[in-house]
N, C-alpha and C positions, 0 to 999 in steps of 0.2 A: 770565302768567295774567291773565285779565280781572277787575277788579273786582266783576263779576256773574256768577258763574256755576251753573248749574243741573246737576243728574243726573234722569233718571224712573228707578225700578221698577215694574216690573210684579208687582203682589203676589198676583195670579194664578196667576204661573206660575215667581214666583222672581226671572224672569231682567232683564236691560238693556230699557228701552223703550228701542231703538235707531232711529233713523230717522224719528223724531218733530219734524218744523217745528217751530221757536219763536219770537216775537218780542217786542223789549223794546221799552216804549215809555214816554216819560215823557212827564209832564204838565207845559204850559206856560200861564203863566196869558193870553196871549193867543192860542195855538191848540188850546189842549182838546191832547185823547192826541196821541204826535207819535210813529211809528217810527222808533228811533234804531239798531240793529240787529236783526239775524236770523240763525239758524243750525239744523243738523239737528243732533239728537243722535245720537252716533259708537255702533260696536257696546257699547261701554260704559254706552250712554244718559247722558252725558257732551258737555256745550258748553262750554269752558274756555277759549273765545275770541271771547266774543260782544261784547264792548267791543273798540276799539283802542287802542293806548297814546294816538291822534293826539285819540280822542273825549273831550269835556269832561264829566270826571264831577262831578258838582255834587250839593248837597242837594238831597231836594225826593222829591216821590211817583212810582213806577214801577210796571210792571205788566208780569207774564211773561204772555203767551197760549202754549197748546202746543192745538197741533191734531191732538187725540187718535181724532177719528175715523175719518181713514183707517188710522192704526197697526191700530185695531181689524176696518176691515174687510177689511185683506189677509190678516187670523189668520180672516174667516166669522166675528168674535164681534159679537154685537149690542152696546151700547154704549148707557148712557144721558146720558152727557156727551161729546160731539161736539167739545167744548170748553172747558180749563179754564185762566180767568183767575186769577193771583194779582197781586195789589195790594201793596205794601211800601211803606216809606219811610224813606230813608234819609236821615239824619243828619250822619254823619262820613263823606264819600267819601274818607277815608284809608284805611277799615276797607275788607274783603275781604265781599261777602254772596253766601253760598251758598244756594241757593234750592230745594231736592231735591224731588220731588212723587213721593207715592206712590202708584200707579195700580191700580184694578181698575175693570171694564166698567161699574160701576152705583155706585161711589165712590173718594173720591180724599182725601188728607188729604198736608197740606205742612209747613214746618217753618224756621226758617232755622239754617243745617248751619253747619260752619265748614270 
């Protein structure tokens, strides 16, 4: 399992945001944000492989984007975030951080899971 991994709900409707783009990106202090991976989330709206064991998990600031808008336009539902960044930081890259975002069309609220 990856060191970083994510789930969506969709609190709308209950079920998996399944098929939702995501990408991780950490900050360097000589190139600003750097995409270090990306992945969809599975019918479970589950990423549980967006790190590889090969990539260097380090301390330091990271940020998940999930590009919520097309999920929402293949459902016909209008959508007021298009886009929702979360920001973290992590500390101890021995530790596991699960990163879940809770989704409806006109707000969202996150958490870190375990």
């Amino acid at each position: 399992m990856s060191a970083i991994t994510t789930h969506i709900l969709d609190t709308t409707s209950g079920k998996a945001g399944a098929g939702i783009p995501v990408v991780l990106e950490r900050r360097t202090h000589t190139a600003g944000w750097q995409a270090i991976a990306e992945g969809i989330t599975d019918v479970d709206g589950r990423i549980n492989d967006l790190l590889n064991t090969r990539e260097a998990f380090l301390p330091g600031h990271y940020r998940l984007i999930f590009e919520t808008g097309p999920y929402f336009l293949l459902q016909s539902i209008e959508c007021f975030f298009p886009q929702v960044t979360v920001s973290f930081v992590v500390k101890d890259p021995v530790q596991h951080y699960h990163v879940p975002l809770l989704l409806s069309p006109f707000g969202y609220s996150t958490y870190r899971g375990s």
